[in-house]
N, C-alpha and C positions, 0 to 999 in steps of 0.2 A: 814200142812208141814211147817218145822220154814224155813227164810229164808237162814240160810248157805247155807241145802242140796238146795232148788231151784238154786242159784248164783253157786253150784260147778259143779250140773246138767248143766245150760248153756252151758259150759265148754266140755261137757261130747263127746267124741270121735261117741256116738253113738248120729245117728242122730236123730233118733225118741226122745231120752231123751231132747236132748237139743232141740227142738222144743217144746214140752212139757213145760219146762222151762220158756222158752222166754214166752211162752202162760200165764204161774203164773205170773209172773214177771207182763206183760200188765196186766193182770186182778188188779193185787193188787195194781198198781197206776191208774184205773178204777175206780175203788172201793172206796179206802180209801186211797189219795194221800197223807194227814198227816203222818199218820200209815209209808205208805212206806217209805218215806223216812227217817223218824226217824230210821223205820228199818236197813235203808243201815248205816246211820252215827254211828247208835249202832255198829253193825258189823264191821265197819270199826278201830272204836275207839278200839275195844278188841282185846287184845293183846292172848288171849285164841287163840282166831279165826282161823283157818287155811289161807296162805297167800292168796293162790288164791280168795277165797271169799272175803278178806277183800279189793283187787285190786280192783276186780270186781264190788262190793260194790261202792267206790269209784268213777268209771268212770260212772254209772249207774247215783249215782247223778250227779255230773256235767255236765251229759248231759241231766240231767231234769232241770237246770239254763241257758244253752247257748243252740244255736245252728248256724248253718252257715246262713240260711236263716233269711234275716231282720223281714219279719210277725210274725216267729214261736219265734224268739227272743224274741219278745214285746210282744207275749204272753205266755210265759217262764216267765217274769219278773214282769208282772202282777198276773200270778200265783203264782210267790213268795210271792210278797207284798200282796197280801189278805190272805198269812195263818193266824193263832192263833199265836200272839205275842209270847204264853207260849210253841208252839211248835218252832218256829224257836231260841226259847232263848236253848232247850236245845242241838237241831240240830247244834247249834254253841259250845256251850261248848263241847258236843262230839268232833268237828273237831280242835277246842281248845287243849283238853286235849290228839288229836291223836301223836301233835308237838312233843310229849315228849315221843312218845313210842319207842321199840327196833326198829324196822322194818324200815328198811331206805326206804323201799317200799310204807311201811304205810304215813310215815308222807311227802315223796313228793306228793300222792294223796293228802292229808290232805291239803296241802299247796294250791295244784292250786287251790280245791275247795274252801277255805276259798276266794283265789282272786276272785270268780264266784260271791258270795254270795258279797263280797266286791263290785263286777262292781257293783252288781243291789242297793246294799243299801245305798253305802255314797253318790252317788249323789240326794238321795231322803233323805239327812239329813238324816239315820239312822245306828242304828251303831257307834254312835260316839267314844267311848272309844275303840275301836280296835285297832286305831296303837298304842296308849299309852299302851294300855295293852299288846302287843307284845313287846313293849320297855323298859318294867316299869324294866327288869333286867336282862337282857341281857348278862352283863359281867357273875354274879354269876351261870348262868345257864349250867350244861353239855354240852359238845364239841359236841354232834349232835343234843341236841336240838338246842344250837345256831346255828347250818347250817339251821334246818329247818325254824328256825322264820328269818333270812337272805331271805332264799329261798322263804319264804313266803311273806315279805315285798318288793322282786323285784317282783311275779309275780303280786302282786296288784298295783304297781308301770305299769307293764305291760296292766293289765285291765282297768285304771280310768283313767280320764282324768286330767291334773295337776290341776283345776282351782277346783274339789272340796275336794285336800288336803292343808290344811293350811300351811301358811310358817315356823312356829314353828312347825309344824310337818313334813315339808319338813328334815328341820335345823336337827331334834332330829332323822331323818332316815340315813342323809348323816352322822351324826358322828356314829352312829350304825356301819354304812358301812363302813366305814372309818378304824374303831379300827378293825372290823374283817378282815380288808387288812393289818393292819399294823405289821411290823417286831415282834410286841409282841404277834401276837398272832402264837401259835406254831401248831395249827390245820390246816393241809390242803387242808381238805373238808370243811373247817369254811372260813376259803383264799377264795374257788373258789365260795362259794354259794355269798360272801359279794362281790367279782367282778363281777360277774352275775347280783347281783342286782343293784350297778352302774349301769352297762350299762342301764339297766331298767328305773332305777330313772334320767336318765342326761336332760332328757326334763324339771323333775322337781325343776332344780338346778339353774336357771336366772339367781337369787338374787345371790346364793354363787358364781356362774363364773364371777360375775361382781365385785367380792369383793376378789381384790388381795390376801390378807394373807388367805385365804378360798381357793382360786382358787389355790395357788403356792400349799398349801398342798396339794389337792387333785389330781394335775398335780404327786408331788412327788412319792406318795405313788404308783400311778397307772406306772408310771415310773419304779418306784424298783420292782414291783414286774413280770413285764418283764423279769427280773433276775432272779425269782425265780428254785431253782433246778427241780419244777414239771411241767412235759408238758401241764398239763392241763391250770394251773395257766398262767402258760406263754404265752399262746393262747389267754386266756379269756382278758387277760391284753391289749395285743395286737386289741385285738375282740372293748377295751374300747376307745385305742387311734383312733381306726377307728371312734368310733360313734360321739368322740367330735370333728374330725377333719371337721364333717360337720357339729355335733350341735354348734360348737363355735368357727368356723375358724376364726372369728376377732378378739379372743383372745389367739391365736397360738403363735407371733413373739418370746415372750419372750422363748419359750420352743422349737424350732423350730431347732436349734444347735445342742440342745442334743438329740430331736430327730431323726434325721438325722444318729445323730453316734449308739443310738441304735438300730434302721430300719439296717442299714449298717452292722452292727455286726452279726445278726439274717437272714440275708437275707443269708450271706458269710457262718456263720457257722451253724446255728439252724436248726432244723428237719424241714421237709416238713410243716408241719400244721402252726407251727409258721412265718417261715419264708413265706409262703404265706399272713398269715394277715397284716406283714412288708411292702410287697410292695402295699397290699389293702390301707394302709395308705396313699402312694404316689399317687394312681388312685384318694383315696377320693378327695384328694388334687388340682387335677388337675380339677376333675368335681365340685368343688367349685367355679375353678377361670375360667375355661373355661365358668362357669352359668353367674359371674359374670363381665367378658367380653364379651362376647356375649349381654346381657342387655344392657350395658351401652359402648359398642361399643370403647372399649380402651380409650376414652376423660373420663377420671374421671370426673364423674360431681354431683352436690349438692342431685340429686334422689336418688343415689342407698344409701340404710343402709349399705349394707357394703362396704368399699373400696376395690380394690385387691392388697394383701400383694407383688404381685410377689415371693413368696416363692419360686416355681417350676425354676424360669429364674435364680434366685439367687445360687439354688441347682441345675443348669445345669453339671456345669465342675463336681464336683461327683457323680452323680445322674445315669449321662447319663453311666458313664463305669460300673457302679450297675448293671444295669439293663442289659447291654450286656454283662455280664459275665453270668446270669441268663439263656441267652438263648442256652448256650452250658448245660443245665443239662436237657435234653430232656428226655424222656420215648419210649422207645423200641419202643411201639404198641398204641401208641397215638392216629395214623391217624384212627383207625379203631374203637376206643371208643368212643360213640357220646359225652359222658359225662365228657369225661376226662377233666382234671385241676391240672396244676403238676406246678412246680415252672415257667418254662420256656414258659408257654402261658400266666404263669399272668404277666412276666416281659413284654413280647412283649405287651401282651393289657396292661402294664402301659406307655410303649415307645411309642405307638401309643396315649393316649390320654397326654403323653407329649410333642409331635407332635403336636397336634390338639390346647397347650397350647400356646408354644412357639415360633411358626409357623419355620421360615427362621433360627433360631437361632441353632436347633435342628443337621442341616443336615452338617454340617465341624463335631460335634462330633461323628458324626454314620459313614460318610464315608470312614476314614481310615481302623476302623473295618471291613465292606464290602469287601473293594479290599483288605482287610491282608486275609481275610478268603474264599471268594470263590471258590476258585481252589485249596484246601487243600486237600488231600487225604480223609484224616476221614471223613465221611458224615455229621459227627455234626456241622464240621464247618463250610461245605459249606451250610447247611440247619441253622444256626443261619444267617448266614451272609445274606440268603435271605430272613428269617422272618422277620432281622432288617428293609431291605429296602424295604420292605412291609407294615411293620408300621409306616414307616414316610410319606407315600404316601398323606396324609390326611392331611393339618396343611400349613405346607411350600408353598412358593406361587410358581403357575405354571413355573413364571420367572425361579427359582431355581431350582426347578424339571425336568423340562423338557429336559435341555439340560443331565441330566442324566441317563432320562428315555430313551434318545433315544439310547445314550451306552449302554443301558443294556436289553434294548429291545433283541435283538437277543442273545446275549448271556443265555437271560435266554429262549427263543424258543430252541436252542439247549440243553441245559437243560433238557428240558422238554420233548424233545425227545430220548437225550442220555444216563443223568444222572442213573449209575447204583441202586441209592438208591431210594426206594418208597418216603422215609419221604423228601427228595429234591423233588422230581417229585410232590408231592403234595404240599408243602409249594411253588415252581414254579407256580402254576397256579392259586393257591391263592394271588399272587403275581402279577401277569398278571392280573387279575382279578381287584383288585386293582388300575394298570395301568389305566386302561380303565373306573373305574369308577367316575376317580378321575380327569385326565390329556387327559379326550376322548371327546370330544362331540362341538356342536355347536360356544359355550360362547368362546373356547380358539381359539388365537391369532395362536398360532404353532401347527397342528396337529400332532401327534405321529405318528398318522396311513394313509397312504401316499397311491395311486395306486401302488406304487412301493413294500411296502411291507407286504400291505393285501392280497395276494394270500400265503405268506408265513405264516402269523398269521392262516388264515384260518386251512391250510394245516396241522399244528401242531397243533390244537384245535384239528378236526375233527378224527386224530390218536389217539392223546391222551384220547379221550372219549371211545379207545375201551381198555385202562389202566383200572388196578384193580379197584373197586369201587369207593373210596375216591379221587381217582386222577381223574379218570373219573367224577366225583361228580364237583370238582372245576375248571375240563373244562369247564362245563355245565355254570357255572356260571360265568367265564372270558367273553363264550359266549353270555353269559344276559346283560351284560355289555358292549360288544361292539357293541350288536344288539342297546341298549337305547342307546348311543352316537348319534344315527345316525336318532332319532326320531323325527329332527326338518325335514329332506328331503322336508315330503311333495312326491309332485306330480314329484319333480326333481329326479334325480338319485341318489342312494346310490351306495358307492363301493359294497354293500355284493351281491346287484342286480344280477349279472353274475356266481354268488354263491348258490345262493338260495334254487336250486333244493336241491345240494347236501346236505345242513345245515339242512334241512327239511329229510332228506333221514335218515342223522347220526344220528338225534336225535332221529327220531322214532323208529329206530333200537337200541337205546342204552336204550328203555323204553321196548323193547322184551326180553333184557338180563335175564340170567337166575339168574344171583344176582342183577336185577335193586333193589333189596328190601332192599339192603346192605349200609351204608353210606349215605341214603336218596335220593340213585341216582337217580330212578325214578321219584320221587318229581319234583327233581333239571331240568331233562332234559326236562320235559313239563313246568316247568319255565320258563325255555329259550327257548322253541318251541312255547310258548304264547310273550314271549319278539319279538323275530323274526317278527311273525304274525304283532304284532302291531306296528310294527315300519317300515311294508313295505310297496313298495312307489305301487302306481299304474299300475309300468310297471308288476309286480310279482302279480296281484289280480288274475289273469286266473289261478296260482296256489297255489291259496290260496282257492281257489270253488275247488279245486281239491281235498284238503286236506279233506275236510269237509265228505266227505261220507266213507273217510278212518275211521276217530275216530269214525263214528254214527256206524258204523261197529264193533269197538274196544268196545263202552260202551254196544251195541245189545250183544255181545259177554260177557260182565262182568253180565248183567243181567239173560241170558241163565245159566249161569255158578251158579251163587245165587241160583237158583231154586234148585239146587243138593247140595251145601253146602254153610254154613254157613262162610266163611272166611273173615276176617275183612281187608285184601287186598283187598278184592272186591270193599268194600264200600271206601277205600281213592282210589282205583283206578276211580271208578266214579265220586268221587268228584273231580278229576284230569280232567277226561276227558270232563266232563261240564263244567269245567273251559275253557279248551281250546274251546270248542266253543261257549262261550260267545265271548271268545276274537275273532272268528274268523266272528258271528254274527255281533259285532260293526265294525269290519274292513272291512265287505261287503255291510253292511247295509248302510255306512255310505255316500255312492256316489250310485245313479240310474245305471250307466252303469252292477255294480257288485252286485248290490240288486237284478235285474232281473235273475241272473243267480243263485244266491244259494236260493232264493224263493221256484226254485222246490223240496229244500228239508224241509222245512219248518212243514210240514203236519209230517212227518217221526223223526221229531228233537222233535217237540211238543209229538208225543203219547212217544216216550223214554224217556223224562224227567219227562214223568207224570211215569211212570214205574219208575223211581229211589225212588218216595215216598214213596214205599213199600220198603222201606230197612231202618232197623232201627238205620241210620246212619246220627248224627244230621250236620255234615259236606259235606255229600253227596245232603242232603236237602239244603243246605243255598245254595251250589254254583249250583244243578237244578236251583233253585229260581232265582239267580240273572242271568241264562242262559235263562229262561223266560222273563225275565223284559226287557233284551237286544232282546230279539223275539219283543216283545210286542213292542217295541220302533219300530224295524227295520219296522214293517208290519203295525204299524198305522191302521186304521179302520177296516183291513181284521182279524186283532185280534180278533173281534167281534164273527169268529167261534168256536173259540178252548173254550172260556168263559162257553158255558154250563158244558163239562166235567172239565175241570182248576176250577170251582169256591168250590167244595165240599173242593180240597188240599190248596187252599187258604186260607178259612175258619180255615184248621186244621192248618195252619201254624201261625193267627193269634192267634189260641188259646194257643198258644207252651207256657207256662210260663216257663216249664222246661228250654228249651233252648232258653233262649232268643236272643242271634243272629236269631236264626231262625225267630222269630218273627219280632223283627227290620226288619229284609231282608225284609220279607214278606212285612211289611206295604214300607218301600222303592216300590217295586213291584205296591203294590195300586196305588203308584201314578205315575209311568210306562204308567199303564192301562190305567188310567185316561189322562193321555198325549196321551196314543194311539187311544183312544177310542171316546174322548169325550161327546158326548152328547146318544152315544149307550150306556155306563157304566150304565145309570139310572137303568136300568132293576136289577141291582144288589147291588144298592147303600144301600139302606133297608138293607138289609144283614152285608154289610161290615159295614156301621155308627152304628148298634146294636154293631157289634163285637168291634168296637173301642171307642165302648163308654163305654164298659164291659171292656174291657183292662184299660181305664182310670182310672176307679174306684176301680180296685183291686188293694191290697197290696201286692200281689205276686208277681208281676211281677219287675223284675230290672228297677230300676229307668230312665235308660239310654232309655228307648223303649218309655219313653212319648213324650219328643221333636219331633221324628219324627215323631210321631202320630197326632200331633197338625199340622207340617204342612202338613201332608194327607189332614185335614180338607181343606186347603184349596186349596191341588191338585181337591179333589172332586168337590168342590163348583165353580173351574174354568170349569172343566168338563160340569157341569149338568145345573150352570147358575142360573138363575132364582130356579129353581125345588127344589137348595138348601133351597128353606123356609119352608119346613116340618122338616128340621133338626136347626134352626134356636134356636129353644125355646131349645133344649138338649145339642147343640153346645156352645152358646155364654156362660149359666151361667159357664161352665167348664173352659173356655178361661179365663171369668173375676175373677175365684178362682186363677186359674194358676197365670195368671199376678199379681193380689194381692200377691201371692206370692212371687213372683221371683222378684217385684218389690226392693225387700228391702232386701237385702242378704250383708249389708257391715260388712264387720270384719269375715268372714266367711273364710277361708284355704285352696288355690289355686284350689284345685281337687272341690271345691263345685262350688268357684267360674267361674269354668269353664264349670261345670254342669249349675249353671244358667243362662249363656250368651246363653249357647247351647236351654234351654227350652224358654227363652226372647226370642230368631231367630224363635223357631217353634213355638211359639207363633203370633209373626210377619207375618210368611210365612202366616199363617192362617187368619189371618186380611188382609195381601194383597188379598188372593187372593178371599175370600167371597167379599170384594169391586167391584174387576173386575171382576167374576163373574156377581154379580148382575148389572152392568154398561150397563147404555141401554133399563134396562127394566122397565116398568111402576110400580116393585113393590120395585123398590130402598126405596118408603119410609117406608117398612118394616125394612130398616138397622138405621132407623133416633133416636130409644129409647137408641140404644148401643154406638152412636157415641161419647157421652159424657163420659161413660166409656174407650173406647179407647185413647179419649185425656190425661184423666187421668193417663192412662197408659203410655203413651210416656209420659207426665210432671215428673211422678213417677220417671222416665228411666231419665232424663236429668238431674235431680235433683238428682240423687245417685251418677252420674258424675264415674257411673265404668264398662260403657259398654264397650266391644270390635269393632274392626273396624265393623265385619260381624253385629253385632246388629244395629249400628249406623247407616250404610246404608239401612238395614230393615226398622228402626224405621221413617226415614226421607223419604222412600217409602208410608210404609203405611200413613202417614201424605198427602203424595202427592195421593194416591190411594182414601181415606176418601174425598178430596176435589172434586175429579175427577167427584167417582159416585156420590154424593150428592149435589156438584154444590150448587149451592145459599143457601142451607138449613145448608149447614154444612159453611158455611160463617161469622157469625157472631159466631158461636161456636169457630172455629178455630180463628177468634181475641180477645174472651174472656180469651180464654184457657192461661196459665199460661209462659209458656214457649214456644211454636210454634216458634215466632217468633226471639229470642234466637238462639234455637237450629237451626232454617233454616239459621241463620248469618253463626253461626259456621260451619255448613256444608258443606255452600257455600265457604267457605273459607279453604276447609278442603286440608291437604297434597295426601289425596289419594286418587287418579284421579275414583275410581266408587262411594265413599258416592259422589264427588264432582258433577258427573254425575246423581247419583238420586236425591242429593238436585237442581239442575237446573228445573229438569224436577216439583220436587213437588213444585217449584216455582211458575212457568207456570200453572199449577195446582190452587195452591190456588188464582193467582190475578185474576184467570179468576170466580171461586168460588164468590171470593167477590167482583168483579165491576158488578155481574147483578142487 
């Protein structure tokens, strides 16, 4: 059978055929993966061809070059590079020659797969003449092949990394780009494919943004065509000044005027799409300078690369009435799309993070707006007027705020109980909301919220959550907010104390509703029903044991109900409800008086959450899990019973590579156990150090799940003690790969290097805690062949000079842990070792009071080490 009919069979309505299909298809890259894909690139290439096949075609290969998953990628790309030279030379001239066919279908396949083939080749050196030969003529070329080889040179620009395109081939792409933006050329699918690829290419441009007469044109052109009469164009344009505003915010001033007046223009008059990218331009802007005061703490000083322009405080007095005019262009049915995004929520979240910019400066220009609009007939203006002063909550200092929040405090309770319009009544409590999470809690000087008028707050929460959905939604969560205010209490009184019952009462009732599924309310209300919980003091714990047998009732109830149908409420409803009694486990567990009293339900909480595992729901799984962990903590040794049935789901939860939260949780969980347990865990230790040493070594698993598995290791080892030295020989060599690793990560790009601080900590933890583990016992000089590796390791660490606080307090532990249990023996190690005594100066001297607390102790540590 030739390949079309199988690719249009795929296709085919009737199920039997297109299974059939799929079956050829798998077979023939089984068989002969050459053959096949040359197949698909043929197909693709001929313009004979009927579309569908040739689509089909198309997506088939490029998902035999990428995939989402890291393993199957790398071996995707090995599978490429070992074909036959002679077959990928004509698999490329096929997608080559697709550029230039009619099919505007055809040749954007053609495009992204050529970028596929591009990821995997140029950075193994091969392929060199591609982008010259996509350039070699460009102009002379028909109006839609130049879109697709545009089209083609951003998605490769998308795939690769800038470091293995040359800078003359950089230079010979941005003028490619360039000319197909500019006023000469009259095609404008050729306009948008060569602005698309900008955007693509701008990481690749360093060199030309740093080189004025390069940078002003390129500023230019993407400027004009802002202007252009086509919406798309003008989007795309917009789409660009967004990207440079944060790839090259320090070289913005000179163009900063006029952009201003084109944002302004486009915001005022231009369609929805456009003028939404308008004001992403001002958000970018703000999350530039808020990154880069926040860093470097307002004192400009010699560290930060870039300075902060003040752009945003400079474009305040215009900026600021932009944006409040934005919020009167609301949408009808907003409050009830979770999705929605119209011009008027993006102006408010750009007021609010120019709030967060500007701080104190912000709040004279918003507050006239306020009191001109609140008490307007029209809804729109009294619901702009309370978004504004909802988004300035955040930024401005409590000084400022407060005395305003307290005027407006009741007036917006009333509000929220009388205002005839939904979209006020909700923007109201979002608003409140706000209030409280901002201007509420311990740290402030002036409380907003007084005895005098938390019985009124209460009162008007607790109404409003029996309000439509969405409104009820953002009571829930004003409620979460004034619950966490109140979270430093403790064992003293909180106002909501005398409250309690009923908060507990409304909110339970408002997760029965018959639309809680609507606007997220039910989510939102067991939020704030776990907020509450854990932020109550001692006098309210008699009914917080009260609650507990209500919800074991409520998730008994969602599992009953699972057996008879399959409904995917079911399963976030239990993951809800596990939730809540985690929380309400740590807030019982946490004092003896009320440990004794929910104990007796303990037995009854264990076999139900072992029953949530049977639901094929990887979110219902993670929060059983961590409602276990918090068991396991609470019950300490008496954990030892549930362990026989608990350890088969434990097991499967280590093995979860699909999901790996779940997995993380799980091993989290291990060391739960292992704190609960102690030295009874041994019985299962076998089991679980197989399973995590299989976790270690696969490539399947998300990278994220190893750090904590490292320091499992040495949850266990504190556990079991001594016993740890049958795992000793499987354990250490993995730690000393690790650490080799992780040791030398500089030049590496924020997100790595914050992975590797994080696996350097579990690495550490690991090292702590097999030392105190084995501390004490006659077989410490089993830890004596590794000790010099470990130094190593922390010398490695001192010497790369790029560890985080959390590492460096580790690092200066395990040093002081190393000395502890090996005493005399690791004595003379530790004053050989390269940097020890360096890094203990520095520690000792450190600004933050816990490294400065471990470096004391591993002080004491090592002189005792080395005077025996």
């Amino acid at each position: 059978m030739e390949v079309t009919q199988i690719l249009l069979n795929a296709q085919a309505v009737d199920g039997a055929v297109r299974n059939q299909a799929e079956e050829n298809l798998k077979q023939f890259q089984e068989q002969n993966l050459p053959s096949f894909l040359f197949s698909l690139a043929g197909e693709l290439a001929n313009d004979e061809k009927p579309a569908e096949s040739r689509k089909l075609a198309g997506l088939v290969l490029k998902n035999a070059l990428d995939a989402k998953e890291q393993h199957r990628k790398i071996e995707f790309v090995q599978r490429w590079l070992s074909l036959e030279p002679t077959v990928k030379a004509q698999i490329k001239a096929f997608l080559l020659r697709t550029l230039s066919s009619p099919s505007v279908e055809a040749r954007s396949t053609a495009s992204q797969v050529i970028a596929k083939v591009a990821g995997i080749e140029l950075p193994h050196k091969q392929w060199p003449e591609l982008i010259g030969s996509l350039l070699s003529n460009i102009p002379q070329l028909p109006a839609p092949t130049r879109q697709a080889t545009l089209e083609t040179l951003g998605y490769i620009c998308e795939e690769v990394s800038p470091d293995v395109v040359d800078q003359d081939h950089v230079n010979k792409i941005l003028t490619a780009v360039v000319q197909g933006m500019n006023s000469s050329e009259s095609n404008n699918d050729v306009k948008l494919a060569a602005i698309q690829a900008l955007y693509n290419a701008l990481g690749f441009a360093q060199a030309n943004f740093s080189n004025d007469m390069e940078r002003d044109y390129i500023m230019r052109v993407v400027c004009e065509n802002t202007l252009s009469p086509d919406l798309r164009i003008r989007r795309a344009a917009f789409e660009c000044l967004v990207a440079i505003s944060s790839t090259y915010y320090e070289k913005l001033a000179p163009y900063i005027q006029d952009i201003f007046n084109i944002t302004a223009k486009a915001v005022k008059e231009d369609e929805e799409p456009v003028a939404l990218q308008a004001i992403e331009f001002w958000s970018s802007i703000c999350d530039e300078e808020i990154d880069i005061l926040e860093e470097y703490g307002g004192d400009f000083s010699g560290d930060s690369d870039i300075p902060c322009f003040y752009f945003i405080k400079q474009a305040l007095p215009a900026l600021v009435p932009m944006l409040l005019e934005t919020l009167l262009k609301q949408e009808e049915d907003q409050d009830q799309d979770e999705g929605a995004w119209n011009i008027a929520m993006a102006g408010g979240t750009c007021l609010g993070l120019v709030a967060r910019t500007v701080g104190d400066d912000i709040v004279p220009l918003v507050m006239p707006f306020i009191e001109e609009n609140i008490t307007k007939p029209d809804w729109r203006q009294r619901e702009a007027a309370t978004y504004a002063f909802g988004s300035i909550l955040e930024g401005p200092s409590p000084e400022k705020l407060v005395p305003l929040v307290n005027v407006g405090l009741n007036f917006m309770l009333t509000a929220l109980m009388k205002d005839p319009s939904n979209h006020v009544k909700d923007t109201t409590a979002w608003t409140l909301g706000r209030m409280f999470e901002f201007l509420h809690g311990s740290a402030l000087e002036t409380p907003i919220i007084t005895q005098a008028n938390c019985q009124q707050i209460i009162t008007v929460l607790l109404k409003s959550m029996k309000d439509v959905p969405n409104v009820a939604e953002k009571a829930c969560g004003a409620l979460y907010f004034l619950a966490q205010g109140y979270e430093d209490a403790g064992s003293s009184s909180s106002p909501l104390t005398p409250f309690f019952q009923d908060i507990v009462q409304a909110l339970l009732t408002v997760t029965h509703r018959e639309d809680a599924g609507e606007s997220r309310l039910r989510t939102a209300a067991y939020e704030a029903l776990n907020e509450v919980v854990r932020c109550s003091t001692d006098e309210t714990a008699p009914m917080v044991v009260q609650l507990v047998p209500l919800i074991m009732m409520e998730l008994h109830q969602t599992l009953e109900k699972q057996k008879i149908s399959t409904d995917e409420g079911q399963n976030e409803l239990q993951g809800l409800l596990c939730g809540c009694l985690q929380v309400t486990i740590q807030k019982l567990g946490s004092s003896e008086p009320t440990k004794y009293h929910f104990m007796q339900y303990a037995d009854q909480m264990m076999a139900l959450f072992l029953r949530v595992f049977a639901s094929r729901s990887a979110t219902a799984h993670e929060e059983a899990m961590l409602a276990i962990g918090a068991l396991a903590y609470a019950t300490g040794p008496d954990f030892v019973k549930y362990m026989a049935e608990f350890y088969k789901y434990l097991e499967m939860g280590l093995q979860n590579f699909e999901d790996y939260q779940v997995c993380a949780i799980t091993v989290g969980v291990v060391g739960d156990i292992c704190r609960a347990l102690e030295e009874k865990v041994l019985t299962y230790c076998d089991g679980i150090m197989t399973q995590l040493l299989k976790d270690l070594s696969s490539n399947q698993l998300h990278r994220s799940v190893k750090p904590p598995i490292f320091s499992c290791f040495g949850d266990i080892a504190l556990a079991i003690g001594e016993n740890f030295e049958k795992y000793l020989l499987y354990a250490m060599p993995m730690l000393q790969s690790a650490a080799e690793l992780s040791a030398h990560a500089a030049g590496a790009d924020d997100d790595m290097t914050e992975y590797t601080n994080s696996l350097r900590n579990g690495i550490l933890e690991a090292y702590s805690g097999i030392f105190q583990g084995f501390k004490g016992s006659p077989k410490t000089q089993l830890l004596m062949p590794y000790a010099p590796y470990v130094l190593q390791f922390l010398d490695s660490l001192y010497m790369e000079k790029d560890m985080d606080d959390v590492v460096t307090k580790s690092a200066i532990g395990v040093l002081g842990d190393l000395a502890d249990t090996l005493g005399s023996n690791a004595g003379t190690l530790i004053q050989q070792s390269v940097s020890s005594k360096d890094f203990l100066k520095e520690c000792l001297s450190s600004d933050d009071p816990l490294i400065k607390e471990s470096a004391e102790w591993a002080k004491l540590a090592i002189s005792r080490a080395i005077s025996f």
